[in-house]
VEXBAMI-483205 format. One record per residue (C-alpha): x negated, y negated, z. Coordinates in steps of 0.5 Angstrom, whole numbers. Layout:
N
NODE;X;Y;Z
...
//
This chain:
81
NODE;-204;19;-33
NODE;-198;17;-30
NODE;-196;15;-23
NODE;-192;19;-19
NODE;-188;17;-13
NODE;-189;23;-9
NODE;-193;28;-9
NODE;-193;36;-4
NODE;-199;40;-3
NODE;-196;47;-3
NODE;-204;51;-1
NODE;-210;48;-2
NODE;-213;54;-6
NODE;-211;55;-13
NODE;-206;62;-13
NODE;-203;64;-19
NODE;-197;68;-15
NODE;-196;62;-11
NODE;-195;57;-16
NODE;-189;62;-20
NODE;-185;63;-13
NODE;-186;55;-12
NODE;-183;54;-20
NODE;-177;59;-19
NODE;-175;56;-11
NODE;-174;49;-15
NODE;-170;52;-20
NODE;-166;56;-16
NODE;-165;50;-11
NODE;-165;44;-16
NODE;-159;44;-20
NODE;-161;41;-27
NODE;-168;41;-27
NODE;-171;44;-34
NODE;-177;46;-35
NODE;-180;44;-41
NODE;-186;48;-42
NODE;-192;52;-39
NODE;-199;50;-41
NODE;-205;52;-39
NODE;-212;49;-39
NODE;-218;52;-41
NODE;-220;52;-34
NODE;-214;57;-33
NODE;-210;51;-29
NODE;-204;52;-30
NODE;-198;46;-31
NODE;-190;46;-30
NODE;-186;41;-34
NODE;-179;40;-32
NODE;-174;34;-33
NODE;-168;32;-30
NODE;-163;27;-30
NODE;-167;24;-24
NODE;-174;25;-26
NODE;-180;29;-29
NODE;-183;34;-24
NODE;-189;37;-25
NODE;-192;43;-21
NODE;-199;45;-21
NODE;-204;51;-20
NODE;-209;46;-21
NODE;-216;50;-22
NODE;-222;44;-21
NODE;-218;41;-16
NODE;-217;47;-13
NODE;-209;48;-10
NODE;-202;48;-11
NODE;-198;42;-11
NODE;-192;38;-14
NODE;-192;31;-17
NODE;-184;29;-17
NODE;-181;22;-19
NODE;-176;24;-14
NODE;-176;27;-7
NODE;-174;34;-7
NODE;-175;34;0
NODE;-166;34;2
NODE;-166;40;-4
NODE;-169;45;1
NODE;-166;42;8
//
């Protein structure tokens, strides 16, 4: 599995509704960020790829962790500043 430089706690319980708001503020504030896919597990957790020139962006609805959460190569703090 692959390392992450940083990684955001976004709530500590998984939720759907928060999970697809948190894919569509990245989009709107990131320029270039391309979502690959949506997959889903059979556990119902869900996972958003996206690529950009600057790294690869994962956010989770993670079912058995339980939470919302990014993994980012990047820090995408000074977009939301």
């Amino acid at each position: 599995m692959k390392e992450y430089a940083y990684n955001y706690s976004i709530c500590n319980q998984p939720d759907e509704d928060i999970f697809h708001r948190q894919c569509a503020a990245l989009v709107k504030h990131i320029p270039g960020l391309e979502p690959e896919r949506l997959l889903q597990d059979v556990d119902g957790t869900l996972i958003q790829i996206y690529h950009h020139r600057r790294g690869d962006l994962l956010v989770w609805n993670d079912m058995q962790v339980g939470g919302v959460y990014i993994e980012s190569d990047f820090d995408i703090e000074p977009y939301f500043e």
